[in-house]
Every structure is written in structure tokens, then in C-alpha cells.
GUMI-491575 format. One record per residue (C-alpha): x, y, z; residue in one letter; chain. Coordinates in Angstrom, 3 decimals, decimal comma, m for minus. Example, Ala and Ser with C-alpha at 12.3 -4.5 7.8 and 13.67 -1.06 7.14 Angstrom:
2
         xx         yy         zz   residuo   cadena
     12,300     m4,500      7,800         A        A
     13,670     m1,060      7,140         S        A
//
This chain:
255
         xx         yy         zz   residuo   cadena
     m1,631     m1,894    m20,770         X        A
      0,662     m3,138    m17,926         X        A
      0,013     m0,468    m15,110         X        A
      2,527     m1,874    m12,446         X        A
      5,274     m4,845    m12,154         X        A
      4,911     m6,375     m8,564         X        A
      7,703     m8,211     m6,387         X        A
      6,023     m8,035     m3,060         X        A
      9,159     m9,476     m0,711         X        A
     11,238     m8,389      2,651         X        A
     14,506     m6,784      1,567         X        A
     15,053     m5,663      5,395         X        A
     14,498     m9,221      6,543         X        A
     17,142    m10,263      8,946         X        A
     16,815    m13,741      7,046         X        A
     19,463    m13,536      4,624         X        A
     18,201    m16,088      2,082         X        A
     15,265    m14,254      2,129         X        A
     16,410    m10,595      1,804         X        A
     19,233    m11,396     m0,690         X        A
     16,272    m13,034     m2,855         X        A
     13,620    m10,016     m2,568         X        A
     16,540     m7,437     m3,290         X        A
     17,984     m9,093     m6,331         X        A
     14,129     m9,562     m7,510         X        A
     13,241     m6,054     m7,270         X        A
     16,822     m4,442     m8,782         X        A
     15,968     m6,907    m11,760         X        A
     11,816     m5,613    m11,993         X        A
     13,210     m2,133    m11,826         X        A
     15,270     m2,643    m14,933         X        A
     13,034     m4,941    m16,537         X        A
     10,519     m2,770    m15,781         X        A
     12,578      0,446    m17,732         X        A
     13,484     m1,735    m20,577         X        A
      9,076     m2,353    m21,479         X        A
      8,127      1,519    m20,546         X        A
      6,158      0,266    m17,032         X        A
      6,444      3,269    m15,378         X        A
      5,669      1,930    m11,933         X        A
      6,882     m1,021     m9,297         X        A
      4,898     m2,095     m6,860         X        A
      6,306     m3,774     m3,646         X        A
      6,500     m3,564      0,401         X        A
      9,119     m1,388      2,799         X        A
     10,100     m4,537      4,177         X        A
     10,314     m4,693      8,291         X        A
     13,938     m5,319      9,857         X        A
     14,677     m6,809     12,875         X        A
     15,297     m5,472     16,340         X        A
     19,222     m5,368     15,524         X        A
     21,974     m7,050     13,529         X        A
     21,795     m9,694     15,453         X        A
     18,042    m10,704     14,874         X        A
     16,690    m13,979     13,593         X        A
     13,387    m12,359     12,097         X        A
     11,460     m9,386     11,366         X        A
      9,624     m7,231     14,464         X        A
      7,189     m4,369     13,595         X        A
      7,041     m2,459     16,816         X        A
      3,914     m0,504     17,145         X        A
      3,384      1,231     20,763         X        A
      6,112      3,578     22,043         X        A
      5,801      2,120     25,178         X        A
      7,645      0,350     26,797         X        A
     10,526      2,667     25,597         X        A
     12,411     m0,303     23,951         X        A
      9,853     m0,191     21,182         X        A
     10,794      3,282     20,179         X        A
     14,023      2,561     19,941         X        A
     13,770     m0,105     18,231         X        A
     11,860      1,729     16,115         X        A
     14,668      4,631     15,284         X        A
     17,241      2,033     14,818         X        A
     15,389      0,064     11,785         X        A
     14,497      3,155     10,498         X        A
     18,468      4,986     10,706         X        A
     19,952      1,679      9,985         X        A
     18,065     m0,183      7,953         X        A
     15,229      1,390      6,140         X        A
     16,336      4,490      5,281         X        A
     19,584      3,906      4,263         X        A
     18,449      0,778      1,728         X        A
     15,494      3,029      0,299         X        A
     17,760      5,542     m0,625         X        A
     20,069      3,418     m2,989         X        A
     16,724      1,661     m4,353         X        A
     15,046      5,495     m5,472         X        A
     18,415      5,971     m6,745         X        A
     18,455      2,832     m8,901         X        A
     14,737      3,869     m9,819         X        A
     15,330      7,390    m10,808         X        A
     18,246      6,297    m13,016         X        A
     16,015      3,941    m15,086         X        A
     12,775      6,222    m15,053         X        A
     10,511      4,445    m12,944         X        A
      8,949      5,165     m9,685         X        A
      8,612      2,694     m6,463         X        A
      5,177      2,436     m5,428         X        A
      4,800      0,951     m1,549         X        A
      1,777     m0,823     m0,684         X        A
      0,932      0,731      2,728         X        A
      0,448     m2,640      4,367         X        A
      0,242     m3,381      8,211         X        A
      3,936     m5,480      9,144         X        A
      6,040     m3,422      7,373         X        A
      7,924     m0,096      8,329         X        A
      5,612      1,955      5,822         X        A
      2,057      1,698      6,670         X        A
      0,657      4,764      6,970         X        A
      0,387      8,157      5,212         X        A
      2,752      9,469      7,793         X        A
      5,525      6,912      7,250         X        A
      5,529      7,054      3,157         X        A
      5,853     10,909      3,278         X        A
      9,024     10,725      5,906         X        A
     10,306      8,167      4,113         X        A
      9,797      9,777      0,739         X        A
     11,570     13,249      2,487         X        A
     14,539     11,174      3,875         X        A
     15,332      9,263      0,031         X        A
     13,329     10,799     m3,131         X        A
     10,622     11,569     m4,827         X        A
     10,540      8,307     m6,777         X        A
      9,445      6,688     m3,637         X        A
      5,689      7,112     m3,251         X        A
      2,283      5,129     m2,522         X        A
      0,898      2,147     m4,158         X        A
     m2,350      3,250     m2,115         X        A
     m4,636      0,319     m0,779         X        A
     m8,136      1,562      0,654         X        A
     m8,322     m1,553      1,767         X        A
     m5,426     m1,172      4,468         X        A
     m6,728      2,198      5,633         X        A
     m9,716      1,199      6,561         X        A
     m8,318     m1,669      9,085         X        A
     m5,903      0,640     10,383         X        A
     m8,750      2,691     11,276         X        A
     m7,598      5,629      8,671         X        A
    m10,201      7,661      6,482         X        A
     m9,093      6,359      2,605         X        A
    m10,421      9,987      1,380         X        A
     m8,313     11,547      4,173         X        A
     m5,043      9,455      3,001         X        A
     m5,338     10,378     m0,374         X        A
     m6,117     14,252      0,148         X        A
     m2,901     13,827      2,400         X        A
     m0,882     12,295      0,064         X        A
     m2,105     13,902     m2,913         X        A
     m0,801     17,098     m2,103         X        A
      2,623     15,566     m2,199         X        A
      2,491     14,458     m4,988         X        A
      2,808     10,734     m3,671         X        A
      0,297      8,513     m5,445         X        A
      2,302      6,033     m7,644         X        A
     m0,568      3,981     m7,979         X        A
     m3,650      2,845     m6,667         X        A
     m5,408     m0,775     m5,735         X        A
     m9,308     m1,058     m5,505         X        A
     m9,969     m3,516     m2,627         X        A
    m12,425     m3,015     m0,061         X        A
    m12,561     m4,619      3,776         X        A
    m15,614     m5,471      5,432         X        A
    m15,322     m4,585      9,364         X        A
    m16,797     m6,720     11,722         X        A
    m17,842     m4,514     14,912         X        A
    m18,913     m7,526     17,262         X        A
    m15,442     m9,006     16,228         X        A
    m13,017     m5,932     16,782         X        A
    m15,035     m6,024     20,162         X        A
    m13,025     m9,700     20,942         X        A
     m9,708     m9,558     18,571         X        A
     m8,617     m6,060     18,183         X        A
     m8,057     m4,575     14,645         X        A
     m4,406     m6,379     14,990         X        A
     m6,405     m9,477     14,450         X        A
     m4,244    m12,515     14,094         X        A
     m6,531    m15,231     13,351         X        A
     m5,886    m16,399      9,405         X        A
     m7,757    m14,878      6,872         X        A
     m9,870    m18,178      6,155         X        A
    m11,770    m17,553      9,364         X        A
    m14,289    m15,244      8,084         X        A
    m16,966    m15,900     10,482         X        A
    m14,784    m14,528     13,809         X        A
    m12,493    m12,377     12,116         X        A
    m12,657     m8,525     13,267         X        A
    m11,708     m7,254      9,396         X        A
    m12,108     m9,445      6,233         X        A
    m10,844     m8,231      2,449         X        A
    m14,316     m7,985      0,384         X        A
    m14,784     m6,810     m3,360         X        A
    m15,345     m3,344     m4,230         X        A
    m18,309     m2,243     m2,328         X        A
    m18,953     m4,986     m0,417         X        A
    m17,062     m3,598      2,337         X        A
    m18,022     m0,007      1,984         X        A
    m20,577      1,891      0,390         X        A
    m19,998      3,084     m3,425         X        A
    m20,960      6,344     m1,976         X        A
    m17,562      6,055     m0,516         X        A
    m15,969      4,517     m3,271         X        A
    m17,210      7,633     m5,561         X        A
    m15,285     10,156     m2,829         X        A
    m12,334      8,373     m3,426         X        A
    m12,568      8,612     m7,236         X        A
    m13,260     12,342     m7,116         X        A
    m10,362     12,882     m4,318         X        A
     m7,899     11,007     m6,407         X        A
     m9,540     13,269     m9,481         X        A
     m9,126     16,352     m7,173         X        A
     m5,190     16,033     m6,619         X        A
     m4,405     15,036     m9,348         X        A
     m4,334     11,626     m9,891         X        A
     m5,155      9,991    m13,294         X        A
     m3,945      6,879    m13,541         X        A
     m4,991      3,455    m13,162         X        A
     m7,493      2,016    m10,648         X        A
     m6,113     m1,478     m9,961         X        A
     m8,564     m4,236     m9,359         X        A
     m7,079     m6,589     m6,343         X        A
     m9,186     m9,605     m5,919         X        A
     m8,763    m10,746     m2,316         X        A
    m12,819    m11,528     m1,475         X        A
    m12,573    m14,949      0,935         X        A
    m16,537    m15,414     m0,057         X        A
    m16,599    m14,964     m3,752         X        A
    m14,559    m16,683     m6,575         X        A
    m12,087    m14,867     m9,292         X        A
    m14,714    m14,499    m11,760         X        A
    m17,505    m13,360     m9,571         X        A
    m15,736    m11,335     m7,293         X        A
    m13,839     m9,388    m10,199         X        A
    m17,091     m8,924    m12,041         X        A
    m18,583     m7,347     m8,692         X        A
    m15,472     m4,935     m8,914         X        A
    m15,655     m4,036    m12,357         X        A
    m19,382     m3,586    m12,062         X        A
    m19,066     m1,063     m8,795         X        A
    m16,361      0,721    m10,534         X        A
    m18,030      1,614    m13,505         X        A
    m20,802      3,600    m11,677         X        A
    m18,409      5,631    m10,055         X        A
    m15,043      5,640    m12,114         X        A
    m14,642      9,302    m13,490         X        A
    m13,561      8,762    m17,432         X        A
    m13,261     12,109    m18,655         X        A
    m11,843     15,707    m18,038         X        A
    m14,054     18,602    m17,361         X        A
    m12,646     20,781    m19,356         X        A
    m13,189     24,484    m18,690         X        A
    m15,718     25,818    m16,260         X        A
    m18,545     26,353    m18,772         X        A
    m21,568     27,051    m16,358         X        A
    m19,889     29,771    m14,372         X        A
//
């Protein structure tokens, strides 16, 4: 089955090429997504710029100094909120839901930000929900799903782990900025499923995401810097399978 269409662009981006191309991309995957019965599209918030006058995207992230925050209301008043709205529109006309990868750089990172943003524009706006960007923002995966869960917000979900490197965070911060290729000083690297994290904590996840309700897919993303396609999906598939939960447990028949 195709789980999810992805068209992972900047539709806020005050680069007009750029945001013309990633809108007109994602209005066609909605539709194209309707017309084959994919239920789901996955893509980014997109980050704006500091005003209508910007040259490129900023993704303030301290309140302080007080510019920042303002900043901050603006894109979201004038630029996020308003474009997300017409987009769930769109997507609740043809039947399919927006799933946004919570992804450090854009607007809508964090548990927090998809559920406000979800309350401001509909309920076809929800999370494409990457462990893998929890755990380098420093946020419990179990905790975000429990949290979003509840509302209902799970539009899909990617299995990718991150491996994070104390001594490292210690020098760069978890706002590392050193490419991905530098594995070796790097404070947080992408790994395969549990290579990163323990399939002890792979197996909460699967019974959190059983718990509120989730039963869809689990999405294999393949972004391991030390292992090739085949190798590091195999490792993936292989983790999975001990902790994946397949079937329904029907009525309580011990109690």
C-alpha cells in the first residue's frame, strides 16, 4: 500500500520562486493524492521570514531579546496561520489529511505548536510524528505521542532513531550546525531503528501509539550516515518486528 504522498518544501518562504513552487506541488499531491485513495500528505509548516520585506526564512527560537517574540507572532498571524487554514480547507474538501513532520527550522516543531496550529485551522492538520526529531529537541517520543494522541493528532508516523552524542552536545549545543556528514563531532546523528535508542524504548512507543489509538502505518525513514540502504533498512525492519504490535486484543479474557 502507499501510506503517505510526500512534498517536503517551504510554502512560507519569503523566496518567491521557491514558495510559489512548494505551494503549487502540494495543492497538486493533495488532489492527486484524493484521486488514488492516499489518505495522508506528508510535508513541513514551512518558516517565513521576519516580515514582507525579508530575503529568507528566520526560525526564531528564544523570546529574548523581545524582537524574537515578535517576530514570532507576526509569522504566525500573518503567515502561518492564515496559509494553513486555506490548505486544511483544500484537504478536507478532497478527504485527505496533512500530516507535518515536526522538524527543527520550521514554525511546527513541537507537540505544542501542531496542536495550536491544528486549533487555529482544522482537524485535518495533524502530525507526521518523527521520534527521531524529539529526541534532539530534547522531548520524550512516548510523552509526544501520549500528548498528541489524545487529540486525536497522529496522521502518521516515521521510524527513525538519533544517536546523541553527550561529549559533543557538551561543545555544539543540540542546535548543532555542523553538516550531517560529520559524524565523528556531531552532538546528534540520525541512526536506524535502535541504534540510537534502546528497542525497550522503541516497544513504549509501539504500545503508546497502540494505547491512543493509533493503527496505522509505521514508516521506515532511512537516514543512518554509517550504514547503506540495504543494511540500514534491514536493521529497521529487523528491530521492528520484535516490537511492532500486529494484532488486537480483543476482549479482556483473563479478568
Amino acid at each position: 500500500m502507499i501510506s503517505a504522498f510526500s512534498c517536503h518544501g517551504n510554502p512560507l518562504t519569503p523566496d518567491k520562486a521557491i514558495a510559489e513552487e512548494s505551494d503549487s506541488v502540494l495543492r497538486k499531491t493533495i488532489k492527486l493524492a484524493s484521486l488514488l485513495g492516499v489518505p495522508v500528505v506528508n510535508t513541513f509548516s514551512g518558516t517565513a521570514g521576519d516580515s514582507d520585506e525579508a530575503k529568507q526564512p528566520n526560525w526564531p527560537v528564544v523570546p529574548w531579546p523581545l524582537e524574537y517574540g515578535d517576530m514570532l507572532t507576526w509569522q504566525w498571524e500573518n503567515k502561518l496561520i492564515p496559509y494553513w487554514k486555506e490548505i486544511g480547507e483544500l484537504a478536507q474538501q478532497h478527504n485527505v489529511k496533512i500530516g507535518l513532520e515536526l522538524h527543527g527550522g520550521f514554525l511546527v516543531h513541537t507537540p505544542y505548536t501542531i496542536l495550536k496550529l491544528r486549533e487555529e485551522t482544522c482537524e485535518a492538520i495533524g502530525a507526521n510524528l518523527d521520534p527521531s526529531h524529539m529526541w534532539w529537541q530534547g522531548i520524550d517520543p512516548v510523552a509526544a505521542i501520549k500528548i498528541l494522541g489524545k487529540a486525536d493528532a497522529i496522521h502518521h508516523f516515521h521510524a527513525k532513531d538519533t544517536y546523541i552524542d553527550q561529549d559533543n552536545v557538551n561543545m555544539f549545543g543540540l542546535t548543532d550546525m555542523q553538516p550531517y556528514g560529520n559524524v565523528q563531532s556531531r552532538a546528534w546523528t540520525f541512526r536506524s531503528v535502535g541504534c540510537g535508542h534502546s528497542l525497550q524504548e522503541w516497544s513504549d512507543m509501539m504500545s503508546a501509539l497502540r494505547t491512543y489509538n493509533y493503527d496505522y502505518v509505521v514508516s521506515i525513514e532511512h537516514e543512518d550516515a554509517l550504514m547503506s540502504i540495504d543494511e540500514g533498512f534491514g536493521r529497521a525492519v529487523k528491530s521492528l518486528n520484535d516490537v511492532l504490535i500486529r494484532e488486537s486484543a480483543g476482549e479482556m479474557w483473563w479478568a
